[in-house]
C-alpha positions in Angstrom: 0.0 0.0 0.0 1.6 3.6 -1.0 2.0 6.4 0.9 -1.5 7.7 -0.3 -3.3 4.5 0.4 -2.1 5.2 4.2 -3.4 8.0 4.5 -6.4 7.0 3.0 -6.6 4.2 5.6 -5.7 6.6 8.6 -8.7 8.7 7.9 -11.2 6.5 7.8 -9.4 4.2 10.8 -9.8 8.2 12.9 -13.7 7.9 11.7 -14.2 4.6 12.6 -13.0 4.9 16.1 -14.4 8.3 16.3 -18.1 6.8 15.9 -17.3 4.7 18.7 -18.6 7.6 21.4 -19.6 11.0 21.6 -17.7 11.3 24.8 -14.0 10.6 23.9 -11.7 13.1 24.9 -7.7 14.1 24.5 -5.4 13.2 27.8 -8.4 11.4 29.7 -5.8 9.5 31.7 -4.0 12.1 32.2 -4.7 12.5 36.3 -3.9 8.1 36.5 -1.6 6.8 33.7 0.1 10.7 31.5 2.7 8.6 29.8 0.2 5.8 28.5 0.7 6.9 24.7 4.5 6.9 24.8 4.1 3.5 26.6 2.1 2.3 24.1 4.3 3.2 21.6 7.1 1.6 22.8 5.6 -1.5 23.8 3.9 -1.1 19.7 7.4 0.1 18.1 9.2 -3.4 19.9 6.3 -5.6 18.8 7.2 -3.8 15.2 10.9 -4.4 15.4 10.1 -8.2 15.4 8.2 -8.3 12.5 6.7 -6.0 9.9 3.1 -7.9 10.3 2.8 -6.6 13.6 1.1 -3.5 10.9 -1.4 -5.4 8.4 -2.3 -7.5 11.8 -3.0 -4.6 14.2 -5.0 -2.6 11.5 -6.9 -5.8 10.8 -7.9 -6.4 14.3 -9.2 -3.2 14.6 -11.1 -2.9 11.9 -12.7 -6.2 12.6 -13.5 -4.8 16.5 -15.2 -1.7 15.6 -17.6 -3.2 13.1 -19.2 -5.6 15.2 -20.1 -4.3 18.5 -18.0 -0.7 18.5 -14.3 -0.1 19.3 -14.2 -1.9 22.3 -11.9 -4.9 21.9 -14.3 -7.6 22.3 -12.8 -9.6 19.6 -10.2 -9.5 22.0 -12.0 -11.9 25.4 -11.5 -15.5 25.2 -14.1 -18.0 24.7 -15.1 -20.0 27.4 -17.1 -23.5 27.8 -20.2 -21.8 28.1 -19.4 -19.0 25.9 -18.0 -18.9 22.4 -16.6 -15.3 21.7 -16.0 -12.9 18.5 -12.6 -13.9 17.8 -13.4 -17.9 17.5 -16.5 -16.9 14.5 -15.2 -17.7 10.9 -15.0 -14.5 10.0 -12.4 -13.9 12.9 -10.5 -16.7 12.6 -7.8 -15.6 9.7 -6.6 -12.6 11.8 -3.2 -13.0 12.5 -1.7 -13.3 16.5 0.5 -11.1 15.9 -2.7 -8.2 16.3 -3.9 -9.8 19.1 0.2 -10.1 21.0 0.8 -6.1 20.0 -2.4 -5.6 22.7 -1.3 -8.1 24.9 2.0 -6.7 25.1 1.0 -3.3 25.2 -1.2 -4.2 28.3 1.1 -5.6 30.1 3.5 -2.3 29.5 0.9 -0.2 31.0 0.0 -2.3 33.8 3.4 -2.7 34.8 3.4 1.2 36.2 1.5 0.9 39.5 -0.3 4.2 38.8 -1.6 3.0 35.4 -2.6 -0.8 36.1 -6.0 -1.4 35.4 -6.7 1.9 34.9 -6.6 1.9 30.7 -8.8 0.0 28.7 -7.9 -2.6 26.3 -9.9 -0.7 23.7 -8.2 2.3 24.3 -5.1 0.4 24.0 -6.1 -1.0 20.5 -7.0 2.7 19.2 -3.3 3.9 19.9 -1.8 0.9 18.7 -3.8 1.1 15.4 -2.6 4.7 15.6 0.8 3.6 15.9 1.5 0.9 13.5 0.1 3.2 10.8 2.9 5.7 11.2 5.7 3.0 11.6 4.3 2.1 8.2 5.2 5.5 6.6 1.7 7.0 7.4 0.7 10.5 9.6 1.0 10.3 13.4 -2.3 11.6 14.3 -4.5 12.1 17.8 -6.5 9.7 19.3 -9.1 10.8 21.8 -9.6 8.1 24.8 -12.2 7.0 27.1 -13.3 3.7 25.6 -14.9 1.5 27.7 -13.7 -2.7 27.3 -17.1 -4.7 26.1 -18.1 -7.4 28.5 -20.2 -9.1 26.3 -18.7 -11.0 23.7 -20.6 -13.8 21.3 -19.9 -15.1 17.6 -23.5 -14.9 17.1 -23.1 -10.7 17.2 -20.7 -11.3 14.5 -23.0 -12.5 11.9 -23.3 -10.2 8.7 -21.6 -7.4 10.0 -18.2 -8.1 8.3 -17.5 -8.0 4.7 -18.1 -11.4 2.7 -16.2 -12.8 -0.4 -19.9 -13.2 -1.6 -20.8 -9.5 -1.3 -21.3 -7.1 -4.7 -20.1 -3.4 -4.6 -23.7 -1.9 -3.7 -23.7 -4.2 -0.8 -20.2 -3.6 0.2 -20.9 0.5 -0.1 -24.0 -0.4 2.3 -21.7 -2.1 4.8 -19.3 0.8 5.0 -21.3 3.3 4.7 -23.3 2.1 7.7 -20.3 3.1 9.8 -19.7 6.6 8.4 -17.0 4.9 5.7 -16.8 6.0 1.8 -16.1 3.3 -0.8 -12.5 5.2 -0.8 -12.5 4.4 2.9 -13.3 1.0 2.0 -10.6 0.1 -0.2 -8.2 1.6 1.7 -9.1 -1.2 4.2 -9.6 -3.8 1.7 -6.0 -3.1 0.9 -4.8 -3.4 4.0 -6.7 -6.9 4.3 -5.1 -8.3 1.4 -1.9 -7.0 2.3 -1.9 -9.3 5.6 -3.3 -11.8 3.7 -0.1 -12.2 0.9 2.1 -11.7 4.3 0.5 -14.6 5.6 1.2 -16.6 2.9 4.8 -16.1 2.3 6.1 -15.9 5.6 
């Protein structure tokens, strides 16, 4: 994806997480965790160092997040016997680990200062880290407004027909995205970026 394909995908990533709530603000944590961005980013910016897919995945991962239930990384809680979550439903299963160990890490990088532990959302989290792999990949650095709340519900059933399906035409894909404040631009800027993981995938 070039330059203007990332900043394509960067603008309508803002959008997406923007929808999320009307109540987001700049430096919420600022009075429990001020350093969580640059903690975040260096946790993010390791996770990169390791490998490039840490990008594709991340992005992925997010987008997948905010369509089903809102940005609140629900595709992120584990199934259970009674329970089976987002992230086991087919259309969940092809994102890559390496999305899901960028949060992981990045949690545990924040909850390892006393002031911050369990004081920043995993959602939150996600939305910086998105933030953050973009401009590793050559795109803007741009501001993210916090306050996300994690979901505590999380099913495979909520998942059905609210990701994009190899089966879907153009007027139903434009329906999709546009559903969620997205342009067809928006959307193949995403559909890029979905490939793009894909080929990685492939020939790592």
């Amino acid at each position: 994806m070039g330059r203007v394909g990332i900043v394509v995908l960067s603008v309508c990533l803002c959008l997406l997480a923007a929808s999320a709530s009307a109540q987001l603000r700049r430096n919420y944590y600022a009075n429990v965790c001020p350093n969580v961005e640059s903690i975040v980013r260096n946790a993010v910016n390791q996770k990169f160092q390791q490998t490039f897919v840490t990008v594709p995945a991340t992005l992925r991962l997010f987008f997948h997040d905010c369509f089903v239930q809102g940005c609140d990384a629900s595709v992120i809680i584990q199934s259970t016997p009674n329970n089976k979550a987002e992230k086991d439903h087919p259309d969940n299963l092809s994102l890559a680990g390496d999305g899901f160990d960028t949060v992981i890490k990045a949690k545990a990088a924040v909850d390892a200062i006393p002031s911050c532990r369990n004081k920043v959302s995993c959602a939150d989290i996600l939305a910086m880290a998105t933030r953050d792999v973009i401009a590793l990949a050559g795109g803007p650095s741009y501001a993210v407004e916090l306050g996300r709340l994690d979901g505590l519900s999380s099913t495979a059933t909520s998942v059905n027909g609210k990701l994009p399906q190899p089966t879907f035409n153009l007027n139903q894909l434009n329906a999709l995205f546009a559903s969620h404040g997205l342009t067809q631009a928006d959307m193949v800027a995403l559909s890029g970026m979905t490939m793009s993981q894909g080929l990685r995938s492939l020939t790592a």
